[in-house]
C-alpha positions as CSV (number, residue, x, y, z in Angstrom):
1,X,1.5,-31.1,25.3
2,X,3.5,-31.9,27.9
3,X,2.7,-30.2,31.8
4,X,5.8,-28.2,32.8
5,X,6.6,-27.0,36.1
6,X,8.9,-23.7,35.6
7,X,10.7,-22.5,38.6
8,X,12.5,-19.5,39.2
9,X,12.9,-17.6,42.4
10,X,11.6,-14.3,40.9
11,X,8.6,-14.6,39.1
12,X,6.7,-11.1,39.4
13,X,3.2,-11.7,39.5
14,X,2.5,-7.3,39.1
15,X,-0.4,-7.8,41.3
16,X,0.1,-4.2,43.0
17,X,1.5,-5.3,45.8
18,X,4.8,-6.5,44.9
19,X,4.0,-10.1,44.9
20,X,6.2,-12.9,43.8
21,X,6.1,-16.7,43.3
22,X,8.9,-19.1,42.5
23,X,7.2,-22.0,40.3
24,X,4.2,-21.9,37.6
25,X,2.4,-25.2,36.9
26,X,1.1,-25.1,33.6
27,X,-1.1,-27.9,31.6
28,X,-1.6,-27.6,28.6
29,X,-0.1,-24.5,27.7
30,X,-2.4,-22.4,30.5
31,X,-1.0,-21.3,34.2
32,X,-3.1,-24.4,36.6
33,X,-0.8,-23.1,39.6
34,X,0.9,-20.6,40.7
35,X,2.9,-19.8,44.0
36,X,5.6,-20.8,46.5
37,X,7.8,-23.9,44.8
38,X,6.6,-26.3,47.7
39,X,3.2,-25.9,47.2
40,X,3.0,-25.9,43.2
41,X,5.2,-28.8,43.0
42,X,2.6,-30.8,45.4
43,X,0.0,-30.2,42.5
44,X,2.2,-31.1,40.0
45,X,1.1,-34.7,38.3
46,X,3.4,-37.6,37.9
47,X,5.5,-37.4,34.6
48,X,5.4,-33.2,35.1
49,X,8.8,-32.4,33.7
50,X,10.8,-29.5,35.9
51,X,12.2,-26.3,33.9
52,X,14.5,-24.0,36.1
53,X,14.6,-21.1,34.3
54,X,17.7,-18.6,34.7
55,X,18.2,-15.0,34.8
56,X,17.2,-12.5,37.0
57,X,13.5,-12.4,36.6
58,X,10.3,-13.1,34.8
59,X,7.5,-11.3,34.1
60,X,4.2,-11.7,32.0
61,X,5.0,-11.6,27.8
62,X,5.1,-8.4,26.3
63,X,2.3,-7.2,24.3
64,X,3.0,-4.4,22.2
65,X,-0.3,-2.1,22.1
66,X,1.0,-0.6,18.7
67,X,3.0,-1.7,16.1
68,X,3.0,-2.1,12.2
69,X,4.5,-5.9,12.0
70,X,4.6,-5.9,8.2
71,X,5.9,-2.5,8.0
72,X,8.4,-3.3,10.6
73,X,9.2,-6.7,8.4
74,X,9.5,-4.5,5.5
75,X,11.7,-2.3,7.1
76,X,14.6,-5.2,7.8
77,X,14.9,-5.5,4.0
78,X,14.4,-2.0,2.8
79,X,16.8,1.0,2.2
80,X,16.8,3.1,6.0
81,X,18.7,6.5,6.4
82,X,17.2,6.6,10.0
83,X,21.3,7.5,11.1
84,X,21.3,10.3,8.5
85,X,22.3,13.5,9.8
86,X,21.9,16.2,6.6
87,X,20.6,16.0,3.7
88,X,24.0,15.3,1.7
89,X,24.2,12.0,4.3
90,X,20.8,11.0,3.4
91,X,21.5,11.4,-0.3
92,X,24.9,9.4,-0.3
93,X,23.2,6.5,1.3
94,X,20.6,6.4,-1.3
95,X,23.2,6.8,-3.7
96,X,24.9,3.7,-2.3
97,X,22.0,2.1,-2.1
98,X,21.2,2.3,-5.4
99,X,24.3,1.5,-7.3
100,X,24.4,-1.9,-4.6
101,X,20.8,-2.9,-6.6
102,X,20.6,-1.9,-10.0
103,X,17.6,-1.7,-12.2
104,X,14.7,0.1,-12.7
105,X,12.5,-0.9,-9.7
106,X,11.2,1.3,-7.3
107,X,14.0,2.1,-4.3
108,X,11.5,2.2,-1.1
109,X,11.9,2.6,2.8
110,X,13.5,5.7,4.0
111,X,12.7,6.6,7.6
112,X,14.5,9.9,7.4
113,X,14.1,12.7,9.8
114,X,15.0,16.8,8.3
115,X,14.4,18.3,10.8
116,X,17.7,18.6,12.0
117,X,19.2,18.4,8.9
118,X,21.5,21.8,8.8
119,X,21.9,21.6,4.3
120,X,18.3,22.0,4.0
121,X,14.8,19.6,3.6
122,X,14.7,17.1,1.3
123,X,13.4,17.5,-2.4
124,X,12.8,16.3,-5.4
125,X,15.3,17.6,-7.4
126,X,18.0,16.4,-4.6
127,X,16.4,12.8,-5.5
128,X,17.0,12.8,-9.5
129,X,20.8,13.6,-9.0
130,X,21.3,10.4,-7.6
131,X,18.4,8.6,-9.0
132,X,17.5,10.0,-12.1
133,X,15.8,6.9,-13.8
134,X,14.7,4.9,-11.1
135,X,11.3,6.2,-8.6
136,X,12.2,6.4,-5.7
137,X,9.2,7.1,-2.4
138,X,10.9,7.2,0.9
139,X,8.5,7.6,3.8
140,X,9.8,9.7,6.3
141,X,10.5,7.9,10.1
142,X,6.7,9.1,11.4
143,X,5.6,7.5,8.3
144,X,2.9,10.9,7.7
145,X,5.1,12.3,4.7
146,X,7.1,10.8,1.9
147,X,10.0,12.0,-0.3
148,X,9.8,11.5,-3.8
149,X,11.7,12.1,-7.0
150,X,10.4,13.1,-10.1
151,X,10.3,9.6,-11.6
152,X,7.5,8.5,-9.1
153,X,5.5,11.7,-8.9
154,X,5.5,11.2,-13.3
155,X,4.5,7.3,-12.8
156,X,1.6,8.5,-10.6
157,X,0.5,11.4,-12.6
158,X,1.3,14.4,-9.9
159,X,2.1,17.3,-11.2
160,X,1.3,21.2,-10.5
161,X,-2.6,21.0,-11.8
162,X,-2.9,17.7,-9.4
163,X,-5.4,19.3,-6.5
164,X,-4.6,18.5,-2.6
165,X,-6.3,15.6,-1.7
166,X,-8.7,15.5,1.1
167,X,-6.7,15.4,4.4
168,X,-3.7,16.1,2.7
169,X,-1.3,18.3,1.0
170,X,1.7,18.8,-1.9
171,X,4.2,20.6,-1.0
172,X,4.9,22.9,-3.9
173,X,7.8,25.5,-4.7
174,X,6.5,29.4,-5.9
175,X,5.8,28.2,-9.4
176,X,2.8,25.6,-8.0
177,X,5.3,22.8,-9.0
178,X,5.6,19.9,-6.5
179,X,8.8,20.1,-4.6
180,X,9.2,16.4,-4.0
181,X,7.5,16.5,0.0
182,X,3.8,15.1,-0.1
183,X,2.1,15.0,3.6
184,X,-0.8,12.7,4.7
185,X,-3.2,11.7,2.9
186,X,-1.1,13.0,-0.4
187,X,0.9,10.0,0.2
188,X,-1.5,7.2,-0.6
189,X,-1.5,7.3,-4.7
190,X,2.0,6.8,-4.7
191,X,3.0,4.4,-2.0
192,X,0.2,2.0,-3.3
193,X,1.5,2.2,-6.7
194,X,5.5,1.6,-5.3
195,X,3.5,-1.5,-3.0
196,X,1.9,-2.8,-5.9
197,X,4.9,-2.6,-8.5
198,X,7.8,-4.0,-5.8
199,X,6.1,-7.1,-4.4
200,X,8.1,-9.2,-1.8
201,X,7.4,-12.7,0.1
202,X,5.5,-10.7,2.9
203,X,4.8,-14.2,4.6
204,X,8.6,-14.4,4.6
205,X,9.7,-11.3,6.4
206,X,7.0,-11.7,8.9
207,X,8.5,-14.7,9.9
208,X,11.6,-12.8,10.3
209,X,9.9,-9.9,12.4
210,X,8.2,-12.4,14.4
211,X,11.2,-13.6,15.2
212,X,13.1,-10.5,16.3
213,X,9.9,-9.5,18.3
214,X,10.2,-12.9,20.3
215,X,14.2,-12.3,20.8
216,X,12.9,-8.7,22.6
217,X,10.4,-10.4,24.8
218,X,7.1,-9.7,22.7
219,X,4.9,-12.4,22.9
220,X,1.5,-10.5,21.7
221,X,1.0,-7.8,18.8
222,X,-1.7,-5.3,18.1
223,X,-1.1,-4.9,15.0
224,X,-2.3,-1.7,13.0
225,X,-1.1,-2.2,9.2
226,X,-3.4,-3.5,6.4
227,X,-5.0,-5.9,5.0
228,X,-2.0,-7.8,3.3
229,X,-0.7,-8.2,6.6
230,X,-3.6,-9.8,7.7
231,X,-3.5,-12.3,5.1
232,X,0.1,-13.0,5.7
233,X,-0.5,-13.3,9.2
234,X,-3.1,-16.1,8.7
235,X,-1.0,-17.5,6.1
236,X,1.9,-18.1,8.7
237,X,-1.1,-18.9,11.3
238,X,-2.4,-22.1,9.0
239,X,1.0,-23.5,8.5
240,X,1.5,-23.3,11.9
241,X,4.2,-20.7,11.8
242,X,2.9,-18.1,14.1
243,X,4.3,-18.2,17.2
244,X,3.4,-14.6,18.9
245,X,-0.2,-14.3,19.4
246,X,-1.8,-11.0,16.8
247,X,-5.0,-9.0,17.5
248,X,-5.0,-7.4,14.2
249,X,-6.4,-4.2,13.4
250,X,-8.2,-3.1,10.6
251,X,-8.0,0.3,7.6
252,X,-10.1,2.3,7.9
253,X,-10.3,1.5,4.1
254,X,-11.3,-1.7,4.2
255,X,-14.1,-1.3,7.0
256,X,-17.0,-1.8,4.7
257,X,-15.6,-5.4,3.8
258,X,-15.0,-6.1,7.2
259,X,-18.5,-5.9,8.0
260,X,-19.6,-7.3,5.1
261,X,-17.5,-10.6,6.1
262,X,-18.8,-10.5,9.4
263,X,-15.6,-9.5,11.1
264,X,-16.1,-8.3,15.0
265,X,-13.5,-7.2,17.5
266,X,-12.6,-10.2,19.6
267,X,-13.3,-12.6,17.4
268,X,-11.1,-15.6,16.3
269,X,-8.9,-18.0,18.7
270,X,-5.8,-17.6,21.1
271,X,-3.4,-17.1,18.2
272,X,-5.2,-14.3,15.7
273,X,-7.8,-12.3,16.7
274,X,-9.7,-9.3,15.5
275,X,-9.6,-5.7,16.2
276,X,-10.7,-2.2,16.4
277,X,-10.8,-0.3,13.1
278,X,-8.0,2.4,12.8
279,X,-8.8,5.7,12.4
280,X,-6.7,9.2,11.6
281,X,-7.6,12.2,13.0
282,X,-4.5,13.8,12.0
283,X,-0.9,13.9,10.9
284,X,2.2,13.9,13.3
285,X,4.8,16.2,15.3
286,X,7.6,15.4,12.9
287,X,5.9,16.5,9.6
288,X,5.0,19.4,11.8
289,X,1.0,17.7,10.4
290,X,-0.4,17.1,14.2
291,X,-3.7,19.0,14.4
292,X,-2.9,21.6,16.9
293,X,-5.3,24.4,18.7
294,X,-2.9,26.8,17.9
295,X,-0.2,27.3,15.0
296,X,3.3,25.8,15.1
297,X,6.1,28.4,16.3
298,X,7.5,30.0,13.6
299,X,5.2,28.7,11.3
300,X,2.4,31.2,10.9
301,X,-0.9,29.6,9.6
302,X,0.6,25.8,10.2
303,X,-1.6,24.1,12.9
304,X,-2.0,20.9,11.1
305,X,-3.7,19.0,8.9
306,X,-7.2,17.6,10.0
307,X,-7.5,14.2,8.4
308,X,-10.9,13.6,9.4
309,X,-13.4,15.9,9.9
310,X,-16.0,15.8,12.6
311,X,-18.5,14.7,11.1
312,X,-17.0,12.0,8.9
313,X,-15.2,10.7,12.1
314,X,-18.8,11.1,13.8
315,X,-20.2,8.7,10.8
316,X,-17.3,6.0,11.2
317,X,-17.1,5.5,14.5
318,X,-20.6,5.1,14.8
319,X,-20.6,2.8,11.8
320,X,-17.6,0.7,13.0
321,X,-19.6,0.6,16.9
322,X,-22.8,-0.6,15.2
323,X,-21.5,-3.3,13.3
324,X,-19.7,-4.8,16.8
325,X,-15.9,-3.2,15.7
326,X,-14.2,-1.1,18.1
327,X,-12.5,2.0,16.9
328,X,-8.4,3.1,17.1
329,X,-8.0,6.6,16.4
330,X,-4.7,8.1,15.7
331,X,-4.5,11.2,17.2
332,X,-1.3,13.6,18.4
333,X,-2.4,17.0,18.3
334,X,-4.6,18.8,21.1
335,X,-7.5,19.8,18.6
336,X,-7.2,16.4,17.4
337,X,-7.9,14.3,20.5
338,X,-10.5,16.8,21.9
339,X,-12.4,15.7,18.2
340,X,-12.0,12.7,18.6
341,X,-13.0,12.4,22.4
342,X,-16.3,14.4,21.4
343,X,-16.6,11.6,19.1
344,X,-16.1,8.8,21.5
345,X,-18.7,10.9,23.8
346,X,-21.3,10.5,21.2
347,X,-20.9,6.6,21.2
348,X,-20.3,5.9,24.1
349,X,-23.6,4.7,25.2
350,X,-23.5,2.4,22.3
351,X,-20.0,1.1,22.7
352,X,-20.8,0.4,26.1
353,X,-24.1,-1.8,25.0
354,X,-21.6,-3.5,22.5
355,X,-18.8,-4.2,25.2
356,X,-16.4,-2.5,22.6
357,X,-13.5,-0.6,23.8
358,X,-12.5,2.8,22.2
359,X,-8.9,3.8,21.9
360,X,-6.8,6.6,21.3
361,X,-3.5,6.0,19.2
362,X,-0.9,7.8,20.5
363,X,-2.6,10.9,22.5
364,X,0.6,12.8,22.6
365,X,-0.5,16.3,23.6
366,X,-4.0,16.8,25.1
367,X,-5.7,20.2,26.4
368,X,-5.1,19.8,30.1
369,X,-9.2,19.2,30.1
370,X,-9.2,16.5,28.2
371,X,-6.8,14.0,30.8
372,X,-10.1,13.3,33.3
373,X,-12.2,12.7,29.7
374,X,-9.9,9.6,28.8
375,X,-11.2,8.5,32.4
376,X,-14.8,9.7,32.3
377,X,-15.4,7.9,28.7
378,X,-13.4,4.6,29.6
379,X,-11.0,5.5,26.4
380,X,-7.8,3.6,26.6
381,X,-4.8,5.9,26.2
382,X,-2.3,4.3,23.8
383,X,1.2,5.6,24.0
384,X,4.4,4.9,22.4
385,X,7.1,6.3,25.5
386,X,9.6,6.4,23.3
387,X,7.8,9.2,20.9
388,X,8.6,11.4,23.9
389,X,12.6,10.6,24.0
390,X,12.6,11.3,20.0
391,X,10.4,14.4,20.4
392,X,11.8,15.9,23.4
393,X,13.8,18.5,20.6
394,X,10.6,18.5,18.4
395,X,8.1,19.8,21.3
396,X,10.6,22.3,22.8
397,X,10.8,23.9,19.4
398,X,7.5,23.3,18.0
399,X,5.3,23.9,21.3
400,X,7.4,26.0,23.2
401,X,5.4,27.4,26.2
402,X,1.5,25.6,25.9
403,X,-0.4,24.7,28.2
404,X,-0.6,21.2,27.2
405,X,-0.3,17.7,29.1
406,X,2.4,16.1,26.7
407,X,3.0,12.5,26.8
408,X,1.0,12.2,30.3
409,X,0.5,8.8,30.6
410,X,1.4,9.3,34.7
411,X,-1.4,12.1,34.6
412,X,-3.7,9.5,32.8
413,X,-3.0,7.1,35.3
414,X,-3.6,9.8,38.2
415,X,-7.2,10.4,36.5
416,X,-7.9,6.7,36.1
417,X,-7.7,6.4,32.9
418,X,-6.1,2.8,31.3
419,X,-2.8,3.8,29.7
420,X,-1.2,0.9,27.2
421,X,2.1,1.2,25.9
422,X,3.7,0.1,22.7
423,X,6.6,0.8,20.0
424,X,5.2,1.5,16.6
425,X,7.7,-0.2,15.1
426,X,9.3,0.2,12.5
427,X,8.8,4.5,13.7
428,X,10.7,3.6,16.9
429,X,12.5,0.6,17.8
430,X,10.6,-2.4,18.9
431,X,12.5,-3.6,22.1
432,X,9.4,-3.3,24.9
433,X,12.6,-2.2,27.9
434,X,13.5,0.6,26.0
435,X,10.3,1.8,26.0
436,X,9.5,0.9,29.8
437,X,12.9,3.1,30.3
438,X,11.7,5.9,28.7
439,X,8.0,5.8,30.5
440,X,9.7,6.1,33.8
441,X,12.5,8.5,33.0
442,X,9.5,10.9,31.8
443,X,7.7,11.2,34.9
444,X,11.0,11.9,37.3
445,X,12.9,14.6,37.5
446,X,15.6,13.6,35.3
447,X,13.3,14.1,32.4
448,X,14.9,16.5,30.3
449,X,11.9,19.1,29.6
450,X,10.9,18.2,33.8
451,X,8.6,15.8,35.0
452,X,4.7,15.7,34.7
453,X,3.8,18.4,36.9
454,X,1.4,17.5,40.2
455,X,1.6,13.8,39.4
456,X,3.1,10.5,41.2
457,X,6.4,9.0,39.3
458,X,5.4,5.9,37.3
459,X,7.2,2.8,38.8
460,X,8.5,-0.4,37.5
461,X,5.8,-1.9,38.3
462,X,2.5,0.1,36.7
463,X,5.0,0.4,33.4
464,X,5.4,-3.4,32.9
465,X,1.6,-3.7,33.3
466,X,1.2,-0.8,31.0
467,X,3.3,-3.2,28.4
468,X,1.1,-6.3,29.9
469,X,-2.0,-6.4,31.2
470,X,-3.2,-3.1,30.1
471,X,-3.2,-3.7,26.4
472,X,-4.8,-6.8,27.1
473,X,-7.6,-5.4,28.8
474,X,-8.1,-2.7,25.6
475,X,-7.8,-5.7,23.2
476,X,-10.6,-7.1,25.3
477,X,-8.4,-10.1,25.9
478,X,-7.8,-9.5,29.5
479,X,-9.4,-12.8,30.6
480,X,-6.6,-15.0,28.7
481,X,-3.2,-13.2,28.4
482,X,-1.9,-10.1,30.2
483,X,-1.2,-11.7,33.7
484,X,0.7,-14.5,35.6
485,X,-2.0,-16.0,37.4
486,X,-4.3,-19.3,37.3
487,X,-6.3,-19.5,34.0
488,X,-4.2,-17.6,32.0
489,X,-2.3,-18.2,28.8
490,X,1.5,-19.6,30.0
491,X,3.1,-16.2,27.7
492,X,6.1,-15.0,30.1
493,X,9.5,-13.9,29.6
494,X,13.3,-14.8,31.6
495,X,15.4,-11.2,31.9
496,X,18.9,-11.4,32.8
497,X,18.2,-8.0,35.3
498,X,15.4,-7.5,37.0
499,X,13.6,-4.4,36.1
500,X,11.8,-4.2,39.4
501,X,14.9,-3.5,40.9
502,X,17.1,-1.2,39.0
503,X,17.5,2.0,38.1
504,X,15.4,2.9,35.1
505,X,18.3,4.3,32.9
506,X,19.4,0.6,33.3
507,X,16.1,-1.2,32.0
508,X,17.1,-1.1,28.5
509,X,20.2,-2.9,29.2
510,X,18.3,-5.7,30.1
511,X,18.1,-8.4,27.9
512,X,15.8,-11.3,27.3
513,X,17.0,-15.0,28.0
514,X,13.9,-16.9,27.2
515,X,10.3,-16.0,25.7
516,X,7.4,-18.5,26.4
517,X,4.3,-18.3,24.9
518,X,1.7,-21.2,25.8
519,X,4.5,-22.7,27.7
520,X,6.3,-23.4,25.0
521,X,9.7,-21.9,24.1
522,X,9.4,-19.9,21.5
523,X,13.0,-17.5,22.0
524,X,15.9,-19.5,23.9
525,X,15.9,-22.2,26.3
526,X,17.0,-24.3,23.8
């Protein structure tokens, strides 16, 4: 590999105190200098060859904390009525959708949203009037409920005697008969069956999503979907097709085998390495399924559904910190992250022996207790800011009046807790500026439901290390990627603004020029 020196006058190095260098020596694709042009030049070797890179800054490579890469791949193929605005939108897109692909395969994807649909919520019988013959399962966009039509709930035997599952629920009309809505853990039976019975070139599209991720600046992924993402992943990996580095996660499904094979968080090389297991302690805002202290407005005896209970979530996370895994818990509700904080209590000591990190996925609303206990435990807070923008309707209906600390990643920080930020693609878009945007907006006062009360505003800064550094650190990667500086992976991206400098409701204007990962181009610079 060739040594490069890249120069640009604005390289920020997010050091907490505002530094910047104008030139990067790397060898080999790992940062050996780093500083004022003069003096990293002078250590540059004869034959170095000299990249000036344009735009109006760089920064370290994106790492997005949480996303679902093959869901996201999945998604550029797959029927979306994210733009629908009512229920007779949604159903003339599937409509068209349909007729565009005939046959009798399953019609999957979705990502709708009903609850502002004015015509109603979706349901099954809405489904068989424009696809009678076909099954159709359309997740909604939190991905915790689907929409089906009869077809599919006949192919996988639901009907009115079928029982709730555990940490889940049928949605069912006066009669007991199912009206087309399944929530949670109700969803698996029949998504697995549409998975298994529509099979694409997953290898493929995760080229392709690897691809737009690059274009937005993401050089890293911790990556939370299953296991035939992991194989496709390593497929791309051993033909030398992966060009963002992957800490993959693993189901909680398949955490038996994972011990079995020997599998341990941090493991692998600077490409693909092994992560926590995730685990759900609940459902989400938009299929009103988060696992709330209190019920839902207006919906008397709705506080959520509890995935997990204690002690099952007790039992794997102490499973998962004995065999050397780390643990990822999804949680959104209140009740839901004080369980699984009393969890993470319990194993702490034992994490702590293991050097494993323990996360929370998401942590959207939290008992205003609970902030300093993210900080007390060492649990890594990871958020999605752009949940909050979608939300902001969803909370001031839903959770009108609570004292709660909602999307508090400045309150987090205040405590001392490690906040890491991410997208969860294909739920929100992937583009990291958006979501750096966001982040800030929440914590000023133009924030639409007011800022975090008693806090400091995020700045520029701390957000971009929130997208940076800090999920390196809960990857346990923090000693290789995250950061400009001397011994680091060369990952780094060329804006054409600089998000240092302007207003936030400008970030997500900003586009990337270049991505580098290892010092190689991997997105521009062609």
């Amino acid at each position: 590999m060739a040594t490069t020196l890249f120069r640009h006058p604005r390289i920020h190095l997010l050091d907490g105190r505002g530094g910047t260098a104008e030139a990067m020596l790397v060898v080999d694709g790992m940062i050996a200098a780093i500083g004022a042009a003069d003096a990293v030049r002078a250590e540059a070797p004869t034959g170095t060859v000299v990249r000036d890179l344009p735009g109006d800054a760089v920064v370290a490579g994106f790492h997005d904390a949480h996303i679902h890469t093959a869901s996201l791949a999945r998604s550029l193929e797959q029927l979306d009525v994210r733009e629908a605005r009512s229920l007779a939108d949604a159903l003339g897109r599937i409509a068209a959708h349909v007729r565009a692909r005939p046959g009798d395969g399953w019609v999957v994807g979705g990502r709708w949203d009903a609850n502002g649909w004015p015509d109603g919520p979706p349901t099954r019988a809405a489904l068989d009037a424009v696809a009678p013959d076909r099954p159709v399962c359309l997740s909604s966009v939190d991905g915790h409920s689907a929409w089906v039509n009869g077809e599919a709930l006949r192919r996988a035997g639901v009907d009115a005697s079928t029982p709730d599952p555990v940490g889940g629920r049928i949605e069912r009309d006066e009669t007991g008969t199912p009206t087309g809505l399944l929530r949670e853990t109700a969803v698996d039976a029949i998504a697995t069956r549409a998975a298994h019975e529509s099979p694409s070139d997953l290898t493929t599209l995760l080229d392709r999503a690897q691809r737009l991720l690059l274009s937005e600046g993401v050089t890293h992924v911790t990556d939370f979907d299953g296991e035939d993402a992991r194989e496709a992943l390593l497929q791309l990996k051993d033909a030398g097709r992966l060009r963002l580095r992957v800490h993959k996660g693993t189901p909680a499904d398949a955490l038996e085998a994972a011990i079995a094979s020997g599998r341990r968080t941090g493991a692998g090389d600077d490409w693909f390495t092994d992560g926590p297991v995730k685990l759900f302690s609940d459902g989400a805002l938009g299929s009103h399924t988060a696992h709330m202290g209190e019920d839902f407005d207006g919906e008397p005896g709705n506080h959520g559904i509890e995935v997990l209970d204690p002690q099952e979530l007790d039992r794997l996370v102490g499973r998962a910190v004995a065999a050397g895994i780390a643990v990822a818990t999804h949680a959104i509700g209140d009740q839901a992250n004080a369980r699984v904080l009393d969890a993470y209590a319990r194993a702490h000591p034992a994490a702590v022996r293991a050097g494993l990190r323990l996360r929370v996925e998401h942590a959207q609303h939290l008992a205003p207790g609970d902030v300093a206990r993210f900080a007390r435990l060492g649990v890594i807070a990871s958020q999605q800011p752009t949940h909050w923008a979608s939300d902001i309707p969803l909370v001031s209906r839903l959770l009108h009046g609570r004292d709660l600390d909602s999307y508090a990643w400045a309150a987090l920080r205040d405590a001392g807790a490690v906040v890491a930020f991410g997208s969860d693609a294909p739920v929100e878009p992937s583009a990291p500026l958006r979501g750096i945007r966001d982040a800030l907006i929440r914590s000023t006062p133009a924030s639409p439901n007011g800022p975090e009360d008693g806090v400091r505003a995020l700045r520029a800064q701390e957000a971009l290390l929130a997208y940076t550094a800090a999920p390196a650190y809960a990857a346990g990667l923090d000693h290789r990627v995250g950061r400009l500086a001397v011994g680091m992976l060369a990952d780094f991206v060329v804006l054409d603004g600089d998000p240092v400098r302007v207003d936030a409701d400008d970030i997500a204007g900003i586009r990337p020029l270049a991505t580098v990962v290892g010092g190689v181009p991997a997105f521009g610079l062609d």
